[in-house]
C-alpha positions in Angstrom: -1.4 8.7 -2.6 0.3 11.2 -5.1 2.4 13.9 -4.7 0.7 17.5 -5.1 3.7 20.0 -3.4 7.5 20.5 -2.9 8.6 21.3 0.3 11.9 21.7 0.8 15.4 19.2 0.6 16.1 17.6 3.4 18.3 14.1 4.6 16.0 10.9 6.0 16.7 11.9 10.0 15.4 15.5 9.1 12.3 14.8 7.5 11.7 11.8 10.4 11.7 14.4 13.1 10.1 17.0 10.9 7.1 14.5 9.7 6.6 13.3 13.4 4.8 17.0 14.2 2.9 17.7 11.1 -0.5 17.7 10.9 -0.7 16.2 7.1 1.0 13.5 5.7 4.0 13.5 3.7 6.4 11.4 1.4 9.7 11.9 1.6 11.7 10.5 -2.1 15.4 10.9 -2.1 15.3 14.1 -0.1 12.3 15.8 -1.5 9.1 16.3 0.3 5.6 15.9 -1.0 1.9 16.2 0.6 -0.3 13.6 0.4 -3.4 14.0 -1.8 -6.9 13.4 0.2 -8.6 9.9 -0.5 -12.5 9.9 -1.3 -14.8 7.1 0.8 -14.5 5.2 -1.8 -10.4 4.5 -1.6 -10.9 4.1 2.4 -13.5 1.7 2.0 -11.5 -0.8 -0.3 -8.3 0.2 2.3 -10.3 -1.0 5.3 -11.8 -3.8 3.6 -8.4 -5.0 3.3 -7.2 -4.2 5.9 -9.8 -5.6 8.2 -9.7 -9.0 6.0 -5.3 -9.5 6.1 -6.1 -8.6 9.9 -8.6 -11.8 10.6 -6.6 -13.5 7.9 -3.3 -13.3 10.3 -4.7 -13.5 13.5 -2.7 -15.2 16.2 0.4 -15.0 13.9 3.5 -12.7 14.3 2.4 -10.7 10.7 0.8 -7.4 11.9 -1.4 -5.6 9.3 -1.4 -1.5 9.1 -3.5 1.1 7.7 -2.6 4.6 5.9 -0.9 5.9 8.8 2.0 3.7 8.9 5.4 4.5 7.4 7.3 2.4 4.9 11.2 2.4 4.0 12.1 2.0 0.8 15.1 2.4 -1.1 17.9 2.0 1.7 16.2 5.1 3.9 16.2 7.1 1.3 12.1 7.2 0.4 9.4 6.7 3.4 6.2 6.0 1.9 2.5 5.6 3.5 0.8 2.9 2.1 -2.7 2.1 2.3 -2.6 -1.2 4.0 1.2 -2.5 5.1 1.4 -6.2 6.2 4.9 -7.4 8.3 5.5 -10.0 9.7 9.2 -9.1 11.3 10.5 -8.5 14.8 12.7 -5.7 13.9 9.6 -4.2 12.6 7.5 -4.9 16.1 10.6 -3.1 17.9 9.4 0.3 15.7 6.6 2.1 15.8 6.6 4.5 13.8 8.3 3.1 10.5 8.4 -0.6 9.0 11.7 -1.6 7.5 10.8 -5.3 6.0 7.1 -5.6 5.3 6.1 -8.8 3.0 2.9 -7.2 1.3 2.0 -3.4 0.4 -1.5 -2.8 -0.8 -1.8 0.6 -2.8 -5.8 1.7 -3.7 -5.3 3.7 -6.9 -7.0 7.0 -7.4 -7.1 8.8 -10.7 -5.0 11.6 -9.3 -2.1 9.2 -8.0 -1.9 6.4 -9.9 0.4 6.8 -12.4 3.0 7.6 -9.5 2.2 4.7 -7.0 2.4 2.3 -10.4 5.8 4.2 -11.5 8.0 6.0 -8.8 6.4 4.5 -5.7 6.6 0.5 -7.1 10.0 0.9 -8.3 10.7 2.2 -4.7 9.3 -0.5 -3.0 10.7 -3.0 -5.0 14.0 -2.3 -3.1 12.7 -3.4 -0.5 14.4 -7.2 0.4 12.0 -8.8 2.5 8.8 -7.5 0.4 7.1 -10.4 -1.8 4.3 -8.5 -3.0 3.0 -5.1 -4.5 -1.2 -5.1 -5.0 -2.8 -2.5 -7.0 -6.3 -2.0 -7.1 -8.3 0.1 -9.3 -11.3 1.9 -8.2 -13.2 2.3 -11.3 -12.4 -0.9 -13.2 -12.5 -2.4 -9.8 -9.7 -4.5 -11.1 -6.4 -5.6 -9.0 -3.0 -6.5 -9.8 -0.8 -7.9 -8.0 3.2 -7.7 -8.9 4.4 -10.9 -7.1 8.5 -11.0 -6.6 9.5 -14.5 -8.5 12.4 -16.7 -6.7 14.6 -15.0 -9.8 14.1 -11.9 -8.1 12.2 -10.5 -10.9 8.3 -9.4 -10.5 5.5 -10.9 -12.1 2.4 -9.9 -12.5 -0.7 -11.5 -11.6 -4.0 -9.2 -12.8 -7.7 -10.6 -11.1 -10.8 -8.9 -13.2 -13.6 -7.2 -10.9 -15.4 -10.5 -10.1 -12.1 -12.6 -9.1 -11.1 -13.3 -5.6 -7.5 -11.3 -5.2 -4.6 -13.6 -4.0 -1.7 -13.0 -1.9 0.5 -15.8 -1.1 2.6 -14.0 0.7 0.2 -14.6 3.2 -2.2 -17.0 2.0 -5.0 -15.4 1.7 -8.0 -15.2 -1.7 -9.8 -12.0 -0.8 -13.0 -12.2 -2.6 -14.2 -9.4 -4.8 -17.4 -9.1 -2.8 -15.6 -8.7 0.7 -12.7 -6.4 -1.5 -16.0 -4.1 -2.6 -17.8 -4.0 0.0 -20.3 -1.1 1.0 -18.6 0.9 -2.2 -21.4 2.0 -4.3 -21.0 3.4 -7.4 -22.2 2.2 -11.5 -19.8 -0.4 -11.8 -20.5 -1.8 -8.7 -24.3 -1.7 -9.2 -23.3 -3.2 -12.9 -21.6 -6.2 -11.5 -24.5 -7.0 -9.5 -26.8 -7.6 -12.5 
């Protein structure tokens, strides 16, 4: 989700407590705040789909998957995100709540009104993030993912699937196929595809 207005400066411990009784969402980078943009049915759709496939995916296993609501670290503390779909697989992380520390896989559903800042500010935040092994990025109208994949070099590669390839994350294992990815969205390209 983007950014649309300033709130005031505030440290990480401020905006925690101030974030826990809002009624919107917020992102909090290096001590500014910003409210989070509204997502159309299409963005929650491909969200859940995820969501609801890295959940079967990692039944039974310590990873936990979460959806929109679910804070992210980044940056030392000093940025909280909210992803659209958050997979972790660590205990510190099962000891909080309310925000995960060391997730392994962020999924971000791109809108035209955000993505330039979850591909710029929002990625290069996450990348901070030590125990995180992969960024995906999926684009609604090309219906096209990428996924930035953290190398054992430490540097990020990226891995782009077109809009009939099954999406794969190895940090979990799991080929996501476009048809379970899309599901129930309907729109031109979709109905193009299916031709």
């Amino acid at each position: 989700m983007g950014h649309a207005a300033r709130v005031a400066v505030m440290t990480a411990d401020e905006y925690l407590a101030w974030e826990a009784v809002q009624t919107e969402r917020h992102d909090f980078v290096d001590g500014e705040v910003f409210a989070m943009a509204r997502a159309e049915d299409r963005h929650v759709t491909v969200s859940l789909n995820v969501a609801m496939a890295l959940r079967q995916h990692l039944a039974g296993s310590t990873c936990r998957t979460f959806m929109a609501d679910m804070k992210v670290a980044a940056a030392h503390d000093r940025s909280f995100f909210y992803p659209d779909v958050v997979v972790t697989c660590s205990e510190s992380d099962r000891a909080s709540p309310v925000v995960k520390r060391e997730p392994v896989l962020i999924v971000e559903v791109l809108s035209p009104s955000t993505a330039a800042y979850d591909l710029g500010e929002k990625f290069t935040a996450y990348t901070d993030i030590g125990t995180l092994q992969e960024v995906a990025f999926i684009d609604l109208d090309t219906r096209r993912s990428n996924v930035c994949r953290k190398g054992a070099d430490g540097l990020w590669v990226l891995h782009p699937f077109g809009p009939a390839d099954a999406v794969h994350f190895a940090s979990v294992s799991l080929q996501l196929p476009a048809e379970t990815l899309f599901a129930e969205v309907d729109d031109e390209l979709g109905t193009d595809l299916k031709r």
